[in-house]
C-alpha positions in Angstrom: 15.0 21.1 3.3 12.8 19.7 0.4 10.6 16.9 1.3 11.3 13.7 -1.6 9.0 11.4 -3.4 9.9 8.3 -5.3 8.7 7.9 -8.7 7.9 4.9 -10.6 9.6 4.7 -13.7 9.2 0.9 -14.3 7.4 -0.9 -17.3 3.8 -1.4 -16.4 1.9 -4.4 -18.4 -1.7 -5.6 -18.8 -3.1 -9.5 -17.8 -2.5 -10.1 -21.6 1.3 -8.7 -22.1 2.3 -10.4 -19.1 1.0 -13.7 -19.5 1.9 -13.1 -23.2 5.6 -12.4 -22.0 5.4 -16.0 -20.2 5.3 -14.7 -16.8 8.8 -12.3 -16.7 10.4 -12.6 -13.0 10.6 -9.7 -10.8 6.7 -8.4 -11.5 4.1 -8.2 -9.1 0.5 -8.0 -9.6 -0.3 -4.1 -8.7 -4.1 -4.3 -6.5 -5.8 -1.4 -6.9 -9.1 -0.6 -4.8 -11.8 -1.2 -7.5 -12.5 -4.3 -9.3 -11.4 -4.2 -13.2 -11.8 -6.4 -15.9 -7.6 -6.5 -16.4 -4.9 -6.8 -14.1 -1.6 -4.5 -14.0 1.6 -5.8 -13.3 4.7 -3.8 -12.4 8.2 -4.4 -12.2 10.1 -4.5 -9.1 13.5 -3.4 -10.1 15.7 -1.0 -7.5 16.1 0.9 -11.0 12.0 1.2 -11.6 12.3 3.7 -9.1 13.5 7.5 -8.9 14.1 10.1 -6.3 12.5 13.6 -7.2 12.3 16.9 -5.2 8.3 18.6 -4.0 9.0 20.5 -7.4 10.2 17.9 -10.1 6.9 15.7 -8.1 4.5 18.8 -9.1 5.6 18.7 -12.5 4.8 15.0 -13.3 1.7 14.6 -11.1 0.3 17.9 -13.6 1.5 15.9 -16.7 -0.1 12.9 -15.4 -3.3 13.9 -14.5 -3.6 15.6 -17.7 -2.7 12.6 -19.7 -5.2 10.7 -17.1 -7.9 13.3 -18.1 -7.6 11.8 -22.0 -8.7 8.4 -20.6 -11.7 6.2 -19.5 -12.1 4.0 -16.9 -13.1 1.5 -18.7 -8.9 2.1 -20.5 -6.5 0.4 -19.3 -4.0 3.5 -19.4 -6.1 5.1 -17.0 -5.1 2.8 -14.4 -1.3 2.8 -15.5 -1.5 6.0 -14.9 -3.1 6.1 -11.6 -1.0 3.6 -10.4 2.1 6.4 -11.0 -0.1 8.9 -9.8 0.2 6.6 -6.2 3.4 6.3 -6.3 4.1 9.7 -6.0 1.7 10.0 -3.0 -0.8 12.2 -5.4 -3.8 10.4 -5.1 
């Protein structure tokens, strides 16, 4: 029996988009474990989230940590994406 992984499929925004959006309901303010000069914000809809097999998971954690290789730390996408990385229990 294959072991499943939730994926998070949700919109992801920046300090400035989400302030700029006036606050949207249902997003909470993702904490990650160093200090950055942006915060991320997620949505926390039931449908921001997606059930995938050990296989589909290897798949998207290989396409995400190559489109995480393309970044800096100092981008904000870097941090998107290793927020998704997380969710999929790859970091």
């Amino acid at each position: 029996m294959s072991k499943k992984y939730m994926n998070y499929v949700g919109e992801i925004l920046t300090d400035v988009e989400y302030h700029g959006l006036g606050k949207p309901k249902n997003f909470m303010e993702v904490h990650m474990e160093v200090e950055l000069p942006f915060r991320l914000y997620c949505r926390t809809h039931e449908d921001d989230w997606e059930e995938v097999t050990e296989e589909e998971r290897a798949v998207l954690v290989e396409n995400l940590e190559d489109k995480k290789s393309k970044y800096s730390k100092s981008d904000y996408r870097y941090y998107k994406l290793d927020f998704q990385l997380a969710s999929l229990e790859a970091l």
